[in-house]
C-alpha positions in Angstrom: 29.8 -36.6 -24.3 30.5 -39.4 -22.5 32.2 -39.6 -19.2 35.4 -40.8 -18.5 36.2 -41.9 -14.4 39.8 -41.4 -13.5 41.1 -43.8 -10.9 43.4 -41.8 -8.9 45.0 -45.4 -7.7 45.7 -46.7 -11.1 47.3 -42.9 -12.1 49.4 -43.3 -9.2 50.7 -46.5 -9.8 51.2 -45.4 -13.8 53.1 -42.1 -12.9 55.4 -43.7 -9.8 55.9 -46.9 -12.6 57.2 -44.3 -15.2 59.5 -42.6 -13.0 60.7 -45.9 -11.5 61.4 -47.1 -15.2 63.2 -43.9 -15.4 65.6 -44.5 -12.2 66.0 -47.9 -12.8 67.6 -46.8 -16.5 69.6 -44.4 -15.2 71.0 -46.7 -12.6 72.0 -49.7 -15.1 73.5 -47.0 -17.3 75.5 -46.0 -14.8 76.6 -49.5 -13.7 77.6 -50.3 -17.4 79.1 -47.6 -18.4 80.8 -46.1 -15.0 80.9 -49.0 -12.9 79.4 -47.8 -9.8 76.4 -46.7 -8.4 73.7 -43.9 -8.4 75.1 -42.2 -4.9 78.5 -42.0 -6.3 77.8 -40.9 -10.1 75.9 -38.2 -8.7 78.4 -36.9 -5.7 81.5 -37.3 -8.7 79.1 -34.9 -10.9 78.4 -32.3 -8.5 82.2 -31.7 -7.4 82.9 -31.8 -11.5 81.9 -28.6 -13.5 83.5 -29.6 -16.3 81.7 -33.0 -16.1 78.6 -31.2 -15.7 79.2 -28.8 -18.8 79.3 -31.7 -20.9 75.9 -33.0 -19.9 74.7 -29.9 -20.0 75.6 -29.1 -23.7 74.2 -32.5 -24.6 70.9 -31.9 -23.3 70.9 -28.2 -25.0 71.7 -30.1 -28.2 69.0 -33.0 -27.6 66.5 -30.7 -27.0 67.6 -28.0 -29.8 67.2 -31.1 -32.5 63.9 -31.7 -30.8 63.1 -28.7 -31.3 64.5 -28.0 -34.8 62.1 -31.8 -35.9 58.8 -31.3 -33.7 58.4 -27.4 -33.6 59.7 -26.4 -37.1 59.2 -29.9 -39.2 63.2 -29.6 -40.0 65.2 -32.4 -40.9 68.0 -33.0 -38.5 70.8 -34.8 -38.6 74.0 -35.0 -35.9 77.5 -34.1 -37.3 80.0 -36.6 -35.2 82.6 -35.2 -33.3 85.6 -37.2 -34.7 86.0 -37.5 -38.2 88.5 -40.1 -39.6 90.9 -38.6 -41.9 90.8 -34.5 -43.2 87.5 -32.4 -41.6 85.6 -30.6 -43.8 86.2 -26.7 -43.1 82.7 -26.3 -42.6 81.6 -28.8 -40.9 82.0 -26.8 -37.0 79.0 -27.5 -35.6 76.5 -29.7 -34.0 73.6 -30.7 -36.5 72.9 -30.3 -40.2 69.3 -29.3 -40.8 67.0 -28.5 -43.9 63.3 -28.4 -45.0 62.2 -31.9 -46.3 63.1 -32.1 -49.9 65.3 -29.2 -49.8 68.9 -29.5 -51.5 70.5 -27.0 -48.8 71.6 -28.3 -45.9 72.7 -25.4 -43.4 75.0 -26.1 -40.0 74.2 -25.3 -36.3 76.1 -25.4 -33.0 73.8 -25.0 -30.1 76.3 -22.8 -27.5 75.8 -21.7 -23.8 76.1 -18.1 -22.5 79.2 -18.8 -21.8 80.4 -20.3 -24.6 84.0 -18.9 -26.4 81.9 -18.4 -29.7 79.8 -15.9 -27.3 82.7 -14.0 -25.9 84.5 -13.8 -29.5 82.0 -12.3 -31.3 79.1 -11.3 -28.5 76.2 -12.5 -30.8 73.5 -12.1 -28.1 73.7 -8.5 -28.7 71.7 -6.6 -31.3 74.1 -4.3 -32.9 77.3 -7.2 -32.6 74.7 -10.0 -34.6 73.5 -7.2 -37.1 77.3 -6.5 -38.1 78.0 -10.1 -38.1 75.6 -10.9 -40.8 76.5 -8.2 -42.4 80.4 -9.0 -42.9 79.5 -12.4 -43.4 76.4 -11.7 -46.1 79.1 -14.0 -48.7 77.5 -17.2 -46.6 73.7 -15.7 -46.1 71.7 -17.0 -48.7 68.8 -15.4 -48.3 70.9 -12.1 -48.9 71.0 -10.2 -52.3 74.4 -9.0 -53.2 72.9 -6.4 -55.5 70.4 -4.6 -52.8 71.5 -2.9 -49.6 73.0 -5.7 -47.2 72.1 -3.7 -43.7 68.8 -3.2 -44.4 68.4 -6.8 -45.7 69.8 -7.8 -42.6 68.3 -5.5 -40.1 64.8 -6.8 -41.6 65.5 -10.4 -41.7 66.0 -9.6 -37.6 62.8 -8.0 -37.6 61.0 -10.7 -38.9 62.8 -13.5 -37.5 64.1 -12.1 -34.3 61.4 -9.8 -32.9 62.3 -9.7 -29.1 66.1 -8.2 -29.6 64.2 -5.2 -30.6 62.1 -4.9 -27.1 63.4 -7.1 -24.7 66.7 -7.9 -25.2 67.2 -4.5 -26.8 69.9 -3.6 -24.0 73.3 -5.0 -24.1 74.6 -7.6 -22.4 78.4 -7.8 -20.5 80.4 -9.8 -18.9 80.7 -10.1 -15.4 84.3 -9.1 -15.2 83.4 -6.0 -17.5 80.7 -4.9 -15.7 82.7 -4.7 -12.5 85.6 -2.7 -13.8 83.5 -0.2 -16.0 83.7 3.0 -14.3 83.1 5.8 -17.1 83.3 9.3 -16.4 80.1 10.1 -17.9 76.6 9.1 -18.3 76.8 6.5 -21.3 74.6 3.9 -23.4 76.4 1.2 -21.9 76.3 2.9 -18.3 72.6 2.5 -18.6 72.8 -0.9 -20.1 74.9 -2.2 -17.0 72.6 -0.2 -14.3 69.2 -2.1 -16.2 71.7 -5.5 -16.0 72.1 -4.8 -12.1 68.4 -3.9 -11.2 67.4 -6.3 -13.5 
């Protein structure tokens, strides 16, 4: 096989270029479309939180349709955030996605930990997502009506969602509830808080 020589100069050059390219984007974007300049886009962001939850629920969303096209071979597409006219009832979330060719498109909203859709319904625990699927097995298609929903569901978790049955088996709380818990005796979610605080 043949060799190939590397010159270290000519990398250089290509990887300082590339980041350069990458600054020098950023910068016109932000003169465009804030009118100011790099210093004072990035000082207004960091006093901002809200700002900064906004770009960061864009990137999870970039990267999750990345992720949905490159990694799974899904068809993506974004669902706008203002519609003209009535919304569609179904239409809460952030992409529509499907196997190429399929006739069924299905809708996802990529949410942070801290999302409201988290503290309504507290989906990142095993036993809260089983009994969501299960009260909502009407929408599930992959469920059949006439066989035993729980066990259709708690395998379809197996198979698909391996780790909440080793490492994310243990509960997950809130800040403000772990702080006030104080039970009187020794309890599965005692244990699950005491692993969250050594953990």
């Amino acid at each position: 096989m043949p060799s190939r020589e590397v010159n270290v100069d000519n990398l250089l050059k290509l990887i300082v270029n590339k980041s350069m390219n990458v600054v020098e984007k950023l910068t016109r974007f932000i003169q465009r479309v804030f009118k100011t300049n790099l210093d004072t886009f990035l000082e207004a962001l960091k006093l901002s939180p809200n700002a900064q939850g906004y770009v960061n629920g864009s990137i999870t969303e970039l990267l999750l349709k990345k992720q949905l096209e490159e990694q799974y071979g899904l068809e993506a597409k974004r669902i706008r955030e203002k519609w003209e006219g009535r919304k569609h009832p179904k239409h809460h979330g952030d992409f529509y996605f499907r196997k190429p060719g399929s006739d069924c498109w299905y809708v996802i909203e990529s949410k942070g930990v801290k999302s409201n859709s988290e503290k309504w319904h507290k989906l990142y625990n095993y036993d809260n997502l089983r009994k969501f699927l299960i009260s909502h097995a009407d929408k599930v298609p992959w469920v059949n009506r006439r066989e035993d929903t729980d066990r259709q569901v708690a395998g379809w978790l197996e198979a698909n969602l391996p780790k909440f049955l080793s490492e994310y088996s243990f509960n997950l709380y809130e800040y403000e509830e772990v702080q006030r818990y104080r039970p009187r005796r020794e309890t599965e979610k005692l244990r699950a808080i005491a692993a969250l605080r050594h953990g």
